[in-house]
N, C-alpha and C positions, 0 to 999 in steps of 0.2 A: 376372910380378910375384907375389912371395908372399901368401897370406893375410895373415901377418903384418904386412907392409909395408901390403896394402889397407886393414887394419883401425888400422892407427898413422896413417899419410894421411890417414884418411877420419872419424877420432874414434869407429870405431867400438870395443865389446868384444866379445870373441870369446867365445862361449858351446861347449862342447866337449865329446866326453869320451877326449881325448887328453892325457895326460898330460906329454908333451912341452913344451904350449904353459906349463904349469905352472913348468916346469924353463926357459924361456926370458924367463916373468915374473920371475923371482925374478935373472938374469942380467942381465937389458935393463933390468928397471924397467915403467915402464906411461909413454904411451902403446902398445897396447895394453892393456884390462885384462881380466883371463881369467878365466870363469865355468867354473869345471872341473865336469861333471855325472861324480860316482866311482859309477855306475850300471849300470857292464855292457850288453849288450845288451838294455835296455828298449825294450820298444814304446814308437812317438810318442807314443798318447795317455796312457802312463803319464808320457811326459820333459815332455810339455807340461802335465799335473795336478801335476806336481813344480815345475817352472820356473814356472807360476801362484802352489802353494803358497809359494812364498818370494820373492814379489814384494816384499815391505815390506827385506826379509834385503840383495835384489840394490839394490836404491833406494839403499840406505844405500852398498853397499858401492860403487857407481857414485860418491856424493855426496861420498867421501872418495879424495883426489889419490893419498896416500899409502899405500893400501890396492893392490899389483898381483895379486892373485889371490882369488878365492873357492871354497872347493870344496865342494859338494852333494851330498850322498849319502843314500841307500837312506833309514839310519836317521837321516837329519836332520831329514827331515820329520817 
């Protein structure tokens, strides 16, 4: 079974930083909905100080149907 599929199934959102699943939001629509991290190879405790910092950002974009992607980057924070 794919990610994709577990995470439409299952109501979850896929947090990433494959850009793929981006290009598959934008195609499919959401369920699904994808949390792109455009981070490069960041350590965890740096992607989890980031994914913290824009806790209120992801809330929102979770709260809204018609939102399928967000993407998170370096200089967003």
């Amino acid at each position: 079974m794919s990610i994709w599929k577990i995470a439409r199934d299952g109501g979850y959102a896929l947090v990433t930083r494959d850009e793929d699943f981006v290009g598959m939001s934008v195609l499919h629509g959401s369920p699904p909905k994808v949390i792109w991290l455009n981070i490069g190879n960041a350590r965890n405790a740096f992607t989890a100080a980031l994914i913290r910092s824009r806790a209120d950002d992801i809330e929102r974009f979770l709260a809204h149907d018609e939102y399928t992607f967000l993407a998170i980057g370096i200089s967003d924070s």
